[in-house]
Structure formats: C-alpha cells, structure tokens
N, C-alpha and C positions, 0 to 999 in steps of 0.2 A: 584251382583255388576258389569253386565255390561258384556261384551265378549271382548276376548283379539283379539287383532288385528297382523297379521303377515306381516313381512316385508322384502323381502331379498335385500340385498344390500354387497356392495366390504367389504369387512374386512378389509383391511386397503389399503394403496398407493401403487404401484409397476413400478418400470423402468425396458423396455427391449430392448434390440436391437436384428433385425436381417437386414443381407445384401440381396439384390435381383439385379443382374447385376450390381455390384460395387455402386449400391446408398443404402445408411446405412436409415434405419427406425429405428427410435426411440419412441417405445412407452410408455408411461406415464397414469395410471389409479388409479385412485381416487375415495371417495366416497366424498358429495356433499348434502347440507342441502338444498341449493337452488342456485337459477340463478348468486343471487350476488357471491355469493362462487365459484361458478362454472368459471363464467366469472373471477374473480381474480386469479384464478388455471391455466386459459386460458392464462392471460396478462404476470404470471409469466414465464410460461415455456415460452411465446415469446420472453422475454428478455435474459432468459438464452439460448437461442438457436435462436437468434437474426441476425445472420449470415448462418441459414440454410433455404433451397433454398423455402421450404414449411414446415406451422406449421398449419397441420390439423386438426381440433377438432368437437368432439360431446359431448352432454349432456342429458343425460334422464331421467327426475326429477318428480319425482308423479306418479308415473305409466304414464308416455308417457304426461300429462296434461302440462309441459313444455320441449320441447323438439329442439334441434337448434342444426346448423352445419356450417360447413365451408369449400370448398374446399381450401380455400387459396391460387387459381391461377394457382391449378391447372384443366385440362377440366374438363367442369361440369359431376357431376355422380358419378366421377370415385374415388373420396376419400372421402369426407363428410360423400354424402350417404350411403356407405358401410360399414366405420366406424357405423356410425347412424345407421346401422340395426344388427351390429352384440351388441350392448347394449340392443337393443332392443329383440334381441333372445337370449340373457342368460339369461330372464326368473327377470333379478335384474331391481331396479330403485334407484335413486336418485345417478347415477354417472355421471363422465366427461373420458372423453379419450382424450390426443393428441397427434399425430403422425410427429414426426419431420422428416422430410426429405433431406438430403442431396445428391442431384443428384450426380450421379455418372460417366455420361456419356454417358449412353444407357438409349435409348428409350425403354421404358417398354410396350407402348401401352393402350389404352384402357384397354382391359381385363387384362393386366399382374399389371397393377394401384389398379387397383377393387382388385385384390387377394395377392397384395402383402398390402395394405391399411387395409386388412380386417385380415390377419393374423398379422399384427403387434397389430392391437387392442384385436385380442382375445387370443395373447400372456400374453398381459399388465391385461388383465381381469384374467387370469388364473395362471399370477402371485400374483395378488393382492390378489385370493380367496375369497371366498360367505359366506356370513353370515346369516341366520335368525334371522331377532329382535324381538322384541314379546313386548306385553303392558304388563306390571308387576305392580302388584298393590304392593305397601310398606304398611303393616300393622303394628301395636300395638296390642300387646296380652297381657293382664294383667293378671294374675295367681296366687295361693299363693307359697310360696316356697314349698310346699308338693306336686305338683302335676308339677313346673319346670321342673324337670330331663325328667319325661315323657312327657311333652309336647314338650320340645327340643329335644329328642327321634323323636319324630313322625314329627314334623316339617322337619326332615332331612330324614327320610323314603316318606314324604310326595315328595321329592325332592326340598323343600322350601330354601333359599339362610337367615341364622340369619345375620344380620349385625350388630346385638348389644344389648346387655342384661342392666339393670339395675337393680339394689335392694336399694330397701325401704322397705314402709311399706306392699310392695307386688312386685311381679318381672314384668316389665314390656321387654317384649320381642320385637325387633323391624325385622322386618324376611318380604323377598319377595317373592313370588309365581305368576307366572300365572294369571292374570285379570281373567282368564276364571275357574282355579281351585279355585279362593277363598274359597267358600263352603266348600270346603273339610275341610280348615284349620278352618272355623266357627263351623262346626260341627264334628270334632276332640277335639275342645278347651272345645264344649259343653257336652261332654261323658267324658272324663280324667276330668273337674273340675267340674263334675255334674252341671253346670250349673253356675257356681261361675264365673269362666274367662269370659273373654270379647276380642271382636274381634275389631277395629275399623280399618278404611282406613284410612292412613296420607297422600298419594300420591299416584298420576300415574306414572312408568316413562318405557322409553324404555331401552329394553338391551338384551343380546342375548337369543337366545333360552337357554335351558337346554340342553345336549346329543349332538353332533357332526356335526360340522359346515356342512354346506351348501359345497358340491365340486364342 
C-alpha cells in the first residue's frame, strides 16, 4: 500500500526576544501549509508591531520549492538572507520566521546585522521545536469477537494508534500505522483470524511520527 513519506517541520509557534546594543529582536516562528498562510502570519505580525523600525521575514515551503524573504529596509544581505538560510539549515520545511526589530540606537554593522538576524531566527526555530510527520494510512479491520482481544493486543505491540472499535455482527476495528508498515497489520490480522479478518484502507492522513520528536 504505497510508502510512507517523512516530513519534519516546527511543532508548533514560538515568540522570542533577545537584545543586541540596545535594539530588541523579536522573533516569531511558525509552521506554514503554504504561501497564502505564510504571507497572512507575515501581514499579522506587521500590524502587531507596526510601530517597529524593521519587520524581517522568511519562508520555506516544500522543501525549498517556494521560498521568499525580506530585508525590510534594512541593507541588503544583511537580514532577509540570513534569516532565509538559517530555515533552510535546520534541516525543516514548510515554515515562516519574522524578526521584529526595534532600533536601539547603535549601529550594528553589516556583520553584527547578519548575526544578530540569524540568532534571533534560530532562537524562535528552537523554541518552536521539530517535529517528524509521517503518511499514516487509517485502516478498518474486521474480526470476529473471538479473535478482538488479540488482535487489539498486537495492534498496540505493533505500535499501531486504535481510534475506535465498533460491535455488531462482528467487531470492526478503526486503528492507524505507518503507510510503510501496513503489511505487518495485513498479515498479523491474516495469522490471529486465520484468514477470516479483513484489512481495508479508509484513508491517508499526516501526523506525527511514533517515539520522540525531532530536537
């Protein structure tokens, strides 16, 4: 039934601040379905920080396939792009970052821009934390009630996710696994009901790995 597809991306949203010669970075990091989403996450944080002196942002969505930046006025180089390569070197895709800035009164410089730009994003990245998403296939297992108990047994040895049982005229088991482990659960179901259970696919859907996020 196909191969599961992996995907790491932000675990959820995070705000951070740190100061650098009395000008305050503030950064903000998201995860991000796409461009429109992206650019909305964009226009909000401008509003709410509407009044700071630069609102720097990057996006990197599909593995690098849509990808954009902004210095926001200030010289080129020196914030956009750095932000835009430190998304790009955590290894994640489909997020947004943006770096609010409040000048503070000292010139930072070229390089001190680039490094203070680039530690505020990989703040905001490393407070959000990493996730692996995985393709999981949603199955239906049909069973009789004599052979349930152990098939819900093994399903959870299996490391399989039940989201929902039913009984009737036979138990119909609703349980998610791995695109790429389905088998196991086909031929699991085919040795416990000798052949009686049945396995079918109701759905594809994304969702995290199994075992311990991404750090």
């Amino acid at each position: 039934m196909g191969q599961g597809k992996k995907r790491i991306t932000l675990a959820g949203a995070a705000e951070t601040e740190m100061e650098e010669k009395r000008s305050r970075f503030i950064g903000y990091a998201a995860p991000v379905q796409d461009e429109k989403m992206a650019q909305k996450l964009i226009a909000r944080r401008r509003a709410m920080f509407k009044d700071a002196t630069h609102n720097v942002w990057a996006y990197y969505i599909d593995g690098g396939t849509h990808a954009r930046y902004s210095d926001d006025g200030e010289p080129q180089g020196t914030a956009g792009i750095p932000v835009l390569n430190v998304l790009k070197m955590s290894g994640a895709t489909d997020l947004c970052v943006v770096v609010t800035r409040y000048f503070g009164g000292t010139l930072l410089g070229a390089g001190g821009l680039v490094r203070a730009y680039s530690a505020a994003a990989k703040q905001a990245l490393d407070a959000a934390g990493f996730a692996s998403m995985e393709e999981f296939s949603v199955l239906k297992i049909c069973c009789g009630y004599s052979e349930y108990q152990k098939i819900s047994m093994q399903l959870t040895g299996l490391g399989a996710v039940q989201d929902d049982a039913q009984f009737g005229s036979e138990v119909e088991i609703t349980a998610a696994i791995e695109t790429d482990r389905v088998s196991q659960i086909e031929e699991m179901v085919r040795e416990v009901s000798a052949g009686r259970g049945s396995v079918s696919l109701l759905r594809t859907e994304e969702r995290a790995s199994q075992g311990t996020p991404v750090e």
